[in-house]
C-alpha positions as CSV (number, residue, x, y, z in Angstrom):
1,X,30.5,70.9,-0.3
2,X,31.9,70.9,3.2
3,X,32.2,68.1,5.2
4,X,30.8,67.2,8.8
5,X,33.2,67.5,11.8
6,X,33.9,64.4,13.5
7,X,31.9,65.2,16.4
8,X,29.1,65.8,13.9
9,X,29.2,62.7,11.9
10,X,29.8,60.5,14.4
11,X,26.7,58.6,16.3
12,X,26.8,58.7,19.7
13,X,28.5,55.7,21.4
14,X,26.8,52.9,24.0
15,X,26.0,54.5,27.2
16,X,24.6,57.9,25.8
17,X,24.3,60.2,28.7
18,X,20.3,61.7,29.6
19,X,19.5,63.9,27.4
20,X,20.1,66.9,30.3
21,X,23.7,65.7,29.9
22,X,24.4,66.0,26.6
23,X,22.4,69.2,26.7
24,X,25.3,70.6,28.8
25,X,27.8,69.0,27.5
26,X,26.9,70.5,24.1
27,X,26.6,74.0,25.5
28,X,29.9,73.7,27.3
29,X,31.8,72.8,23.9
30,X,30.9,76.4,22.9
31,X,33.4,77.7,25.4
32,X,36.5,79.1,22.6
33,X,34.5,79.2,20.1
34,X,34.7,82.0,17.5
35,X,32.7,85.0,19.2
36,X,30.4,84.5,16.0
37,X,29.6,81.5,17.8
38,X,29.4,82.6,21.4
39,X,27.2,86.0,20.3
40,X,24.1,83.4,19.1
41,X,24.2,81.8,22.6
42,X,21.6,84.0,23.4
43,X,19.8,83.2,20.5
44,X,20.2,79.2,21.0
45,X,19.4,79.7,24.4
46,X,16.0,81.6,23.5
47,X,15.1,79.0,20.9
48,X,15.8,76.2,23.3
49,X,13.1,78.1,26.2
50,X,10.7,78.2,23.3
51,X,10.7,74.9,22.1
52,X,10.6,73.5,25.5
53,X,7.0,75.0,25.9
54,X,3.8,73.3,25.8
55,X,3.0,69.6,26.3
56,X,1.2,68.7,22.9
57,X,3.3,66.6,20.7
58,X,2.5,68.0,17.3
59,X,2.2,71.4,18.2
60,X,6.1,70.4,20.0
61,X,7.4,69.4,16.9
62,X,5.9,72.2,15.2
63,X,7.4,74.7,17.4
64,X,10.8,72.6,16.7
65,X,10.9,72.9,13.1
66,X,10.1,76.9,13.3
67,X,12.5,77.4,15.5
68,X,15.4,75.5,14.3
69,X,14.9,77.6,10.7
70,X,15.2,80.9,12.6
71,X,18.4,79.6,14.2
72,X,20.3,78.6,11.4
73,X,18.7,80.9,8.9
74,X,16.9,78.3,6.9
75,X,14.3,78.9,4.4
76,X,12.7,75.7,5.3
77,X,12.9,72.8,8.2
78,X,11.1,69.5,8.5
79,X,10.9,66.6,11.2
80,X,10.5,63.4,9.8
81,X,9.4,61.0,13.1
82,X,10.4,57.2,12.5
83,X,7.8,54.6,12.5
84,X,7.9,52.2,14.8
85,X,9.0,49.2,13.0
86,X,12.0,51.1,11.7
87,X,11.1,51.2,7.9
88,X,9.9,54.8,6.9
89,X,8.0,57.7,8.1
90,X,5.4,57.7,10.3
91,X,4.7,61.4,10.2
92,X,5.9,64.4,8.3
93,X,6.2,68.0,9.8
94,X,7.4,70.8,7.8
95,X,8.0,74.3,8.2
96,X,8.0,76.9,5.4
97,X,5.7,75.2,2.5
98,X,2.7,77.3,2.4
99,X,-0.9,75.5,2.3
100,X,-1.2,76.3,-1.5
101,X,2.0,74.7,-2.6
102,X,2.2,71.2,-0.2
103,X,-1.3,70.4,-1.7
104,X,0.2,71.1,-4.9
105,X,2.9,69.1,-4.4
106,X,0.8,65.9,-2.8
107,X,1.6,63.0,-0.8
108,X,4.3,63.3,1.8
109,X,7.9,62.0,2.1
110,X,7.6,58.0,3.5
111,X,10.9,57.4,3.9
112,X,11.0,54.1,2.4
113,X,14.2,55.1,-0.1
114,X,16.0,58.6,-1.1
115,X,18.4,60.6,1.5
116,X,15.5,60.9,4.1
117,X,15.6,56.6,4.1
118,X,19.6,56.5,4.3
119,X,19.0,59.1,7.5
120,X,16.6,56.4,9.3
121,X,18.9,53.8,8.8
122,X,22.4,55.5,9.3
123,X,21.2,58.5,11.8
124,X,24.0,60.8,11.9
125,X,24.7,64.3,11.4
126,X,24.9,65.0,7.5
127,X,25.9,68.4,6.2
128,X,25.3,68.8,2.2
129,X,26.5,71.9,-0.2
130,X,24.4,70.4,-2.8
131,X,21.8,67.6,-1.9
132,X,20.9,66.7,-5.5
133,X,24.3,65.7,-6.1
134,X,24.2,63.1,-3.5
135,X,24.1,59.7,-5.2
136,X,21.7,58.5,-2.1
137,X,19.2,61.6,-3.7
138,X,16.0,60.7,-5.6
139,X,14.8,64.0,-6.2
140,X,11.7,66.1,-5.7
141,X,8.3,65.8,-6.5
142,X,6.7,68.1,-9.2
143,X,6.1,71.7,-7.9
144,X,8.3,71.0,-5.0
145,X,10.4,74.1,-4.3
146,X,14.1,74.2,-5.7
147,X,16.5,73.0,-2.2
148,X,20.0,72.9,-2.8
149,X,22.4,73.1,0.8
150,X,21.1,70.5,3.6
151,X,21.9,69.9,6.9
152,X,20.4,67.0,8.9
153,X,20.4,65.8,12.9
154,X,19.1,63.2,14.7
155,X,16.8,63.7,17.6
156,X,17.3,61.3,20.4
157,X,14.7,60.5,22.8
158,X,16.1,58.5,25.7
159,X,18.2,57.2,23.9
160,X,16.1,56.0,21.0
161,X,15.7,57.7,17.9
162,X,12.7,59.5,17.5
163,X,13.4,61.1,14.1
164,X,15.6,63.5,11.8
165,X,15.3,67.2,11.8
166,X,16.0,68.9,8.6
167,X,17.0,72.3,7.2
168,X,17.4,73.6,4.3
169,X,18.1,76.5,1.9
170,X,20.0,78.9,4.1
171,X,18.8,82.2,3.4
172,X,22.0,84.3,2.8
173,X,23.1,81.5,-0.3
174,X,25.5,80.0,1.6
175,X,26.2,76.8,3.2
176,X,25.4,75.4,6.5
177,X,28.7,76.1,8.6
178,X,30.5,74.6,11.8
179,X,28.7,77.1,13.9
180,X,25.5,75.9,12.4
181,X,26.0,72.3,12.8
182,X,27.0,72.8,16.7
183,X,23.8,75.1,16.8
184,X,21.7,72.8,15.8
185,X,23.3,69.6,17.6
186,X,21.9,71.4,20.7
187,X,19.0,72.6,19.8
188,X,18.2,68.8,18.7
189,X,19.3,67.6,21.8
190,X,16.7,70.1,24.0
191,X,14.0,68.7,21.2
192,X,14.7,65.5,22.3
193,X,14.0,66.3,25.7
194,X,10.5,68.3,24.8
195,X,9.7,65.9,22.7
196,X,9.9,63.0,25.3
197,X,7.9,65.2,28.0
198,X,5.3,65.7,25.2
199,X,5.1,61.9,24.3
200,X,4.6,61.4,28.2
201,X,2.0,63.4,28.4
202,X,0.3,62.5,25.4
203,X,0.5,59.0,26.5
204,X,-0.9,59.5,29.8
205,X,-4.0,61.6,28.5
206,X,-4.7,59.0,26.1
207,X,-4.5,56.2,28.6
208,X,-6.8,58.6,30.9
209,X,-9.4,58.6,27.7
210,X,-9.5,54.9,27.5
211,X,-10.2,54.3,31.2
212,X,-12.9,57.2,31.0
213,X,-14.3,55.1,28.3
214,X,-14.4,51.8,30.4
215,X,-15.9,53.5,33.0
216,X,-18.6,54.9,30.7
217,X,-19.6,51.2,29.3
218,X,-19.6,50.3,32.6
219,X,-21.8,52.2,34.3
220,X,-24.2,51.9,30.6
221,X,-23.6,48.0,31.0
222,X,-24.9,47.9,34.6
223,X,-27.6,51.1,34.3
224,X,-30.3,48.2,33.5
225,X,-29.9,48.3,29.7
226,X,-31.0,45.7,27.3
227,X,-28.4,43.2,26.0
228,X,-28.2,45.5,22.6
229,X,-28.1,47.9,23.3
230,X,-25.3,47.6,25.8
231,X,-23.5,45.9,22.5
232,X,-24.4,49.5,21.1
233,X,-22.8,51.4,24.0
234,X,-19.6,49.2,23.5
235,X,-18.9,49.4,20.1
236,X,-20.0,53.7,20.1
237,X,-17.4,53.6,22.8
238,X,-14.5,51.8,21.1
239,X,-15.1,53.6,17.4
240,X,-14.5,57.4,20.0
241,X,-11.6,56.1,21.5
242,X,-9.9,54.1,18.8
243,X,-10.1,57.0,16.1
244,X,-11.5,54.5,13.9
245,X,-14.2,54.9,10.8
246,X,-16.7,52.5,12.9
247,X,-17.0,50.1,16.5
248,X,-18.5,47.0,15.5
249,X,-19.4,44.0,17.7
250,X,-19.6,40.1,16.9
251,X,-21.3,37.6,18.1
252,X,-21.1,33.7,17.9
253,X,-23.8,32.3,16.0
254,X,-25.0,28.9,16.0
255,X,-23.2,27.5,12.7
256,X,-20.1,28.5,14.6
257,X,-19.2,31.6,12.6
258,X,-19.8,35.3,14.0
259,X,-22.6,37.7,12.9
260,X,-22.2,41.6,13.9
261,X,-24.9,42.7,16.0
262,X,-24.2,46.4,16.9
263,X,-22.4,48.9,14.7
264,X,-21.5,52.8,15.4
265,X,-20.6,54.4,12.5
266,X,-21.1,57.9,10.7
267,X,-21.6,56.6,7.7
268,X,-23.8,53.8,7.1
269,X,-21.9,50.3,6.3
270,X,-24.0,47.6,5.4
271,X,-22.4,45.7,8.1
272,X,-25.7,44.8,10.7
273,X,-26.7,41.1,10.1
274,X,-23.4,40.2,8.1
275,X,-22.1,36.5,8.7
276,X,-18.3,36.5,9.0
277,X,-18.2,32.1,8.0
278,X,-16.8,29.7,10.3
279,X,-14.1,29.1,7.3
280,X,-12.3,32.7,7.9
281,X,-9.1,31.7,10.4
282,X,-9.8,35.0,11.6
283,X,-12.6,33.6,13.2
284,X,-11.2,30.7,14.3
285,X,-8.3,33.0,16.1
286,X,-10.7,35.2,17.8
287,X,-13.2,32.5,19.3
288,X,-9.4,31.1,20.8
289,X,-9.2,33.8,22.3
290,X,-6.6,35.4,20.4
291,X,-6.3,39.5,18.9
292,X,-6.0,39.9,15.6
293,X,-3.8,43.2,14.0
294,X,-4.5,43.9,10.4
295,X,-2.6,47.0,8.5
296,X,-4.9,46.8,5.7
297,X,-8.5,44.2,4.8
298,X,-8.4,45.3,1.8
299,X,-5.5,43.3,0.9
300,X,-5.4,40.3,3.7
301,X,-6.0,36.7,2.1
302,X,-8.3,36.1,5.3
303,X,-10.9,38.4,5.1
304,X,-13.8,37.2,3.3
305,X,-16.9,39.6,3.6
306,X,-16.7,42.3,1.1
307,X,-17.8,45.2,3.7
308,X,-14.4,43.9,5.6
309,X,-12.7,45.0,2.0
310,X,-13.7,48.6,2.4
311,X,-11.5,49.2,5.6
312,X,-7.8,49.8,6.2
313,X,-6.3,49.3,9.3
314,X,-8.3,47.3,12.0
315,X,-8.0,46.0,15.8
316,X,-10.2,42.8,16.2
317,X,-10.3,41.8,20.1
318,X,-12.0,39.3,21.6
319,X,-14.3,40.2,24.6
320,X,-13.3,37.3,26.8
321,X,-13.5,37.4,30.2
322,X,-12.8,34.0,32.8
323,X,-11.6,31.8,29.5
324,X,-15.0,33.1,27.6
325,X,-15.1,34.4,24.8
326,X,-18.2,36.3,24.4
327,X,-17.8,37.9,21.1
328,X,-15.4,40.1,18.8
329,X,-15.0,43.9,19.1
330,X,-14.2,45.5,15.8
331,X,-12.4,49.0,15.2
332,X,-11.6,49.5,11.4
333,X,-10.2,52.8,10.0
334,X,-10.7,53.9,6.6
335,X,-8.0,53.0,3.9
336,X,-5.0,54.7,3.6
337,X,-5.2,56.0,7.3
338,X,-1.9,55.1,9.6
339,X,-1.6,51.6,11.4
340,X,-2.9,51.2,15.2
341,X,0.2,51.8,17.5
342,X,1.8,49.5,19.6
343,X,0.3,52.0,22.7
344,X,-3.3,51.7,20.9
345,X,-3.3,48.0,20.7
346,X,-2.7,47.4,24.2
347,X,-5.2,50.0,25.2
348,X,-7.8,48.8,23.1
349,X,-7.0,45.1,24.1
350,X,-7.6,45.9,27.9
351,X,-10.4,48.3,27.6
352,X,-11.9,45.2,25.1
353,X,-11.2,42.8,28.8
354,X,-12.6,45.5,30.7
355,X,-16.4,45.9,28.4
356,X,-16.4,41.6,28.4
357,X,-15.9,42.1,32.3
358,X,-18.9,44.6,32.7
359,X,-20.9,42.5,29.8
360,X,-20.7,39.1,32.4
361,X,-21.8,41.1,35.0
362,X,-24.8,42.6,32.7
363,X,-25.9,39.5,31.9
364,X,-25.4,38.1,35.8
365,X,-27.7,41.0,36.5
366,X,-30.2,40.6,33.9
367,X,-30.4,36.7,35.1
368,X,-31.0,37.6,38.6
369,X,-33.9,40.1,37.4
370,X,-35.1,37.5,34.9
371,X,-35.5,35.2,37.8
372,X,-36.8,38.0,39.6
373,X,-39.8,38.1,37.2
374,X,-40.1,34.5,35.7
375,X,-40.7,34.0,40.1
376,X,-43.4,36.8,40.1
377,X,-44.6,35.9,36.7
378,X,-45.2,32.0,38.4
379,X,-46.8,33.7,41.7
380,X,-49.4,35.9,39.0
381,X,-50.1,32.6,37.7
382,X,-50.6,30.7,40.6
383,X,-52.6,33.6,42.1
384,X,-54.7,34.2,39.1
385,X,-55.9,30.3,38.8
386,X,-56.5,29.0,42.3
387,X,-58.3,32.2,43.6
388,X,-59.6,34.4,40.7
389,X,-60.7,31.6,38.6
390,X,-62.2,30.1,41.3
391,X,-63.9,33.2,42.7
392,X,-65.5,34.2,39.2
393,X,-66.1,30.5,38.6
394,X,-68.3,30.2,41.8
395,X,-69.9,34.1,41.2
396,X,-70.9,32.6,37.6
397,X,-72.4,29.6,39.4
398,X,-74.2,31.9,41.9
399,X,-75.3,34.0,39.2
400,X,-77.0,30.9,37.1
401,X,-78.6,29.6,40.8
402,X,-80.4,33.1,40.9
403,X,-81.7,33.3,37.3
404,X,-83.7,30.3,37.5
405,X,-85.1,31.1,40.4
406,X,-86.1,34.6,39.2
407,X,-89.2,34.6,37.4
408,X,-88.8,38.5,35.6
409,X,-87.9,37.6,32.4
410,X,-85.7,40.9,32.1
411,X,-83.7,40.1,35.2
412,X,-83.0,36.3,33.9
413,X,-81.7,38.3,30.7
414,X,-79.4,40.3,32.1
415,X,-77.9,37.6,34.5
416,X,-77.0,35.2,31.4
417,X,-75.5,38.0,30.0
418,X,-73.6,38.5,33.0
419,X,-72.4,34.7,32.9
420,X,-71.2,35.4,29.5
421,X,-69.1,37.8,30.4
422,X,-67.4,35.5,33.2
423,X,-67.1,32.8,30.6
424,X,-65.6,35.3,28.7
425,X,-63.0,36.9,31.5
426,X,-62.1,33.2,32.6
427,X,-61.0,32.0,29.0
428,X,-59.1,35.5,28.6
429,X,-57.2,34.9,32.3
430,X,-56.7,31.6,31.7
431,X,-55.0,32.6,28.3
432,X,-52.9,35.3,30.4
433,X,-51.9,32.2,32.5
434,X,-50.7,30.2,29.8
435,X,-48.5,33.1,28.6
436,X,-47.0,33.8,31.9
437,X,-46.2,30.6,32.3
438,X,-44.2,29.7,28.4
439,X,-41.2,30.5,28.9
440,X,-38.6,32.2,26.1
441,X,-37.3,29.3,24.7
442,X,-40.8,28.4,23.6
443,X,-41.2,31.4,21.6
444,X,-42.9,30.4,18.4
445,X,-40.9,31.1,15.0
446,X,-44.2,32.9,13.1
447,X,-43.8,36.9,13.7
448,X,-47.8,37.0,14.0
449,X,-47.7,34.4,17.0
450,X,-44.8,37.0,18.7
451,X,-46.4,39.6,18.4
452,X,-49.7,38.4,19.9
453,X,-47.4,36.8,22.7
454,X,-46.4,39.9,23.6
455,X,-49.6,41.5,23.8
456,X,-50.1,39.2,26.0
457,X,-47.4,39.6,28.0
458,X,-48.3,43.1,28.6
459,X,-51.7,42.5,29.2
460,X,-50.7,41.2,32.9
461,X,-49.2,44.8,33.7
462,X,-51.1,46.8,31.9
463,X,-54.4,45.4,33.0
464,X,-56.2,45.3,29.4
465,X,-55.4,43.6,26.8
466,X,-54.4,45.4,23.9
467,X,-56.2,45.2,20.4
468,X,-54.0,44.2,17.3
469,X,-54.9,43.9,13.7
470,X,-52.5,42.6,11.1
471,X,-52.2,43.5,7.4
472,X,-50.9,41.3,4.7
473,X,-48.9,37.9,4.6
474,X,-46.9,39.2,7.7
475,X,-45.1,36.0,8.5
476,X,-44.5,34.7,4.9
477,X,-42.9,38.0,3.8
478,X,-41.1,39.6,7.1
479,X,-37.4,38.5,7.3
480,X,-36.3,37.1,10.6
481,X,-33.4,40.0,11.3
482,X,-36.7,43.1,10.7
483,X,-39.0,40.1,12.3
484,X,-36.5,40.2,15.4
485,X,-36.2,44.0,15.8
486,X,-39.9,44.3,15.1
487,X,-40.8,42.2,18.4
488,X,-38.0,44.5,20.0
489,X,-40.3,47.7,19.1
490,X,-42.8,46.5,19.6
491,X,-41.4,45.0,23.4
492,X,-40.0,48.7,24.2
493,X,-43.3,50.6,22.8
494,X,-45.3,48.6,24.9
495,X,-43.2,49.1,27.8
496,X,-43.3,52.8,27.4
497,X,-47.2,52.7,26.9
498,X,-47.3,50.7,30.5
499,X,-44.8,53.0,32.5
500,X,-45.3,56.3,31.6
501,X,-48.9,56.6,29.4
502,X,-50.5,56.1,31.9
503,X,-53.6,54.5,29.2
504,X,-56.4,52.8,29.5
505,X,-56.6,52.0,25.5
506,X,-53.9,50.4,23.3
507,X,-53.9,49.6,19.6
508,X,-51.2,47.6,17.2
509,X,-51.3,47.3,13.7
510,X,-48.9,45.2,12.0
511,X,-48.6,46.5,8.4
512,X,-46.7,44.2,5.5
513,X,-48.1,45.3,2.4
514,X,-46.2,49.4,2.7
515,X,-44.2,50.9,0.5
516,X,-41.3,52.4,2.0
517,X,-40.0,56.1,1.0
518,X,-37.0,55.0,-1.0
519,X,-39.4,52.8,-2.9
520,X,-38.9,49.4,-1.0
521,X,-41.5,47.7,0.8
522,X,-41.7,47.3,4.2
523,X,-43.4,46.0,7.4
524,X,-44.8,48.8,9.5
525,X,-45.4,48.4,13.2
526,X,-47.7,51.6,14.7
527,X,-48.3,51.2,18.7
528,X,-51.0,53.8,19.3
529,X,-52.3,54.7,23.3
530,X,-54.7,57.2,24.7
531,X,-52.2,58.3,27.4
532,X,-50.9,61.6,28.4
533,X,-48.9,61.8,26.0
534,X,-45.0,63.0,25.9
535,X,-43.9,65.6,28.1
536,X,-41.7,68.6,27.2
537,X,-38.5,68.1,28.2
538,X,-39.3,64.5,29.0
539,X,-36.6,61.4,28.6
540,X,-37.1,60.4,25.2
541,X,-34.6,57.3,25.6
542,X,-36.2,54.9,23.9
543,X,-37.2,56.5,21.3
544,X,-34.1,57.0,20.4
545,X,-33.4,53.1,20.5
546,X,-36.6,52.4,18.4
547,X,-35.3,55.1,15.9
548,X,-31.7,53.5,15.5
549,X,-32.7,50.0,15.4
550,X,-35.5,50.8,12.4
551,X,-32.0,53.1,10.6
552,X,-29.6,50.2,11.1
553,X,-31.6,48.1,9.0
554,X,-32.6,51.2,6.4
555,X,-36.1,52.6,7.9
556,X,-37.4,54.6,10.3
557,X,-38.9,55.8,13.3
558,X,-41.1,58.5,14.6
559,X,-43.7,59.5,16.9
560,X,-47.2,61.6,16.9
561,X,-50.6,62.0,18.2
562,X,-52.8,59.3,19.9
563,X,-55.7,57.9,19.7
564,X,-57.4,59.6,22.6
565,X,-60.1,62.4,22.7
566,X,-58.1,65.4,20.7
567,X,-55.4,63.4,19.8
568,X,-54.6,62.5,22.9
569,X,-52.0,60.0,24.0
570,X,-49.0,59.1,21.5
571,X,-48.7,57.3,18.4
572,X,-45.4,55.2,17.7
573,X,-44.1,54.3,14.4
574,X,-41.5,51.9,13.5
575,X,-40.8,50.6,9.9
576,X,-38.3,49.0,8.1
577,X,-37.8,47.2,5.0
578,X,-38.2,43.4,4.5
């Protein structure tokens, strides 16, 4: 075994020069040098032009690690990058393994003990005729390749270390040589510099994402959207941008814990509707305002929801915005996957200010157009008693002064008929009246009262009221979370039926005694309308809403045929289990 030259095993002192310094500082110690030496300039030189190409940080290190075996006439070469506490590996690139044998082989080095730890904590130049006969050496895996002569450098980045690159097994049999050493020494020292122009760019394209993403749930918050689903546009957002397994979103709930309300996921969770108690001091943390960093649920002390327990690695960041807290965005990976970075944390904390910002100014605008309509709603009102009452009121009193003083029996008839019918209208107005007028904090608890309320509600735009027929014990059996997105498809098929049907007949059926596909039963809402039906091509936005709120809670959605002459108009669908 040969040992390092000082200059080798040395570290660099305080005040390390830039890394274009050292470069040619390096390259200048070549001059005398054996001409062995000096001939694979041209060679050091071509490997350091082709590893300072390209801007993409893995496919850098890649590029490193192939060309740093070619120089030194290595079977194989690796880059282990340190993490950022210090204690191990964050990641592991290797050159030479094929496909076949690393899956073989399994999990990768960690750095956590063996000569690749010692290098993280003493980085220096290490030169080795026989590896496994270092005492720091903990061996190989099974089906891990024999590897006998190693050489090891550190790669500086500014000054920091970034990592250790590797080589191993020199082709000929021999041992990695002076020549070698000072080869690679440069080599490491141009990686360095590639490396740091690749991190910079990385770091600035992900930075661009996350402000592309704020800008997104901006202009979804303030496009007129309902309050959920600009909670859905949030957390769909932060699950993209985070690389995480889902974006869920909390909200404070009136026993002063936090229930999720939105969640974007691939795979279904089971997380919609789950209370996360006031107990949990992650709770209490978030609604002070305070980010919480977890490496892994599964194994914190503080969660206590057993969907939490599924995850790995999560950001929890509290939408606050002017000392508010307004809820709890959620970005969980899967377990097992790497920790959030320091550079991920802070963007996820200020694009998590940024959505609270844009949520405040939502709900500022959905006041003003509340307002907006309560106002009108109060002018209907007003309107609709002291002139139309009064008109049809005075018409019905007209009408009663002329049949008895006609003397055709027919025409007394059909003037008391036509009385009726203003009793009739009056009641129904007057009932109209008294539903502009309640207000939403009046809202009865029974799901059958709701839904007639908002028939009613509709009736004033729509101009008709309506028909509804119920089926079953709908307000003994319907849970309140299926109750409350019920009324919310009901609200948006309603509103479809009034802006773009274009109908003159309307029919809902409210349906608790069906049996759902999967076997469960269910509450089935159908909204049927003689309309013109859906165009081709045509925005199809909220069906799309009414098909992921009936999926969040297990059901579904769909849409057909109406009830108008050849199935005419559109039929809307929406079921979910109890």
């Amino acid at each position: 075994m040969s040992a390092p030259s000082a200059s080798a095993g040395s570290p660099p002192p305080d005040g390390t020069p830039s890394s274009v310094e050292a470069a040619a500082r390096a390259t200048r110690s070549l001059q005398g040098l054996s001409p062995e030496l000096t001939s694979r300039v041209p060679q050091l030189l071509e490997a350091m032009r082709s590893v300072g190409t390209g801007l993409e940080l893995h496919t850098t290190l890649d590029r490193i690690c192939e060309t740093a075996a070619e120089l030194a006439n290595a079977h194989y070469a690796a880059i282990g990058v340190v993490a950022e506490d210090g204690a191990g590996l964050s990641d592991f690139v290797y050159h030479g393994i094929d496909a076949e044998t690393a899956e073989r082989i399994g999990r990768l080095p960690d750095g956590h003990k063996g000569l690749l730890g010692a290098l993280i904590h003493q980085p220096r130049t290490l030169r080795l005729g026989d590896l496994s006969a270092d005492p720091r050496s903990c061996g190989f895996p099974a089906h891990h390749p024999p590897m006998r002569t190693f050489l090891g450098v550190p790669i500086r980045v500014q000054g920091e270390i970034f990592g250790n690159l590797y080589l191993t097994e020199k082709r000929d049999g021999a041992e990695f040589n002076d020549y070698d050493v000072h080869m690679v020494r440069v080599l490491a020292t141009e990686a360095g510099i590639a490396i740091g122009n690749a991190r910079l760019y990385e770091a600035a394209k992900q930075r661009e994402r996350w402000i592309d993403g704020s800008v997104a749930v901006t202009t979804a918050l303030l496009s007129g959207s309902d309050a959920e689903e600009a909670l859905a546009v949030v957390a769909e957002q932060a699950r993209h941008l985070a690389d995480s397994a889902a974006g869920i979103v909390l909200l404070p709930d009136e026993e002063g814990g936090m229930e999720v309300v939105a969640v974007s996921s691939e795979e279904p969770t089971g997380a919609l509707g789950v209370v996360v108690p006031p107990e949990s001091r992650i709770v209490a943390d978030l609604l002070e305002g305070h980010s919480v960093f977890i490496d892994d649920m599964a194994g914190d002390p503080r969660v206590m929801t057993e969907v939490a327990r599924a995850f790995g690695p999560v950001m929890m960041l509290p939408l606050q915005s002017d000392g508010r807290v307004l809820g709890t965005l959620v970005t969980p990976r899967v377990r097992g996957e790497r920790p959030f970075s320091e550079a991920e944390r802070t963007l996820a904390t200020q694009f998590a200010s940024q959505a609270a910002l844009a949520l405040m100014m939502a709900e500022a605008q959905r006041d003003r157009e509340r307002l907006a309509v309560y106002e009108d709603r109060d002018r209907i009102a007003r309107d609709l008693h002291d002139l139309v009452i009064q008109r049809l009121f005075a018409t019905g009193m007209m009408l009663e002064s002329a049949q008895r003083r006609s003397v055709v029996p027919e025409v007394q008839v059909g003037v008391g008929r036509a009385v009726d019918e203003l009793d009739v209208t009056i009641q129904e107005i007057r009932t109209a009246i008294f539903a502009l007028q309640q207000g939403p904090a009046e809202a009865p608890s029974g799901l059958r009262t709701r839904v007639l309320r908002e028939i009613n509600m509709a009736a004033v735009p729509l101009g008709f009221k309506p028909s509804h027929h119920f089926v079953g014990p709908v307000d003994t059996v319907v849970g309140e979370l299926t109750g409350k997105n019920l009324i919310a498809a009901l609200r948006e098929a309603l509103s479809n039926a009034f802006r773009h049907a274009q109908a003159a007949r309307i029919d809902v059926v409210v349906d608790s005694t069906v049996v759902l596909p999967d076997g469960q039963h269910g509450v089935r809402l159908t909204v049927a309308d003689d309309g013109v039906g859906i165009a081709e091509g045509g925005r199809r936005s909220g069906l799309k809403n009414l098909k992921r709120r009936a999926e969040s809670l297990g059901g579904d959605s769909w849409y057909g045929p109406g009830i108008g002459e050849d199935g005419g108009g559109t039929t809307v669908v929406w079921e979910a289990p109890y």
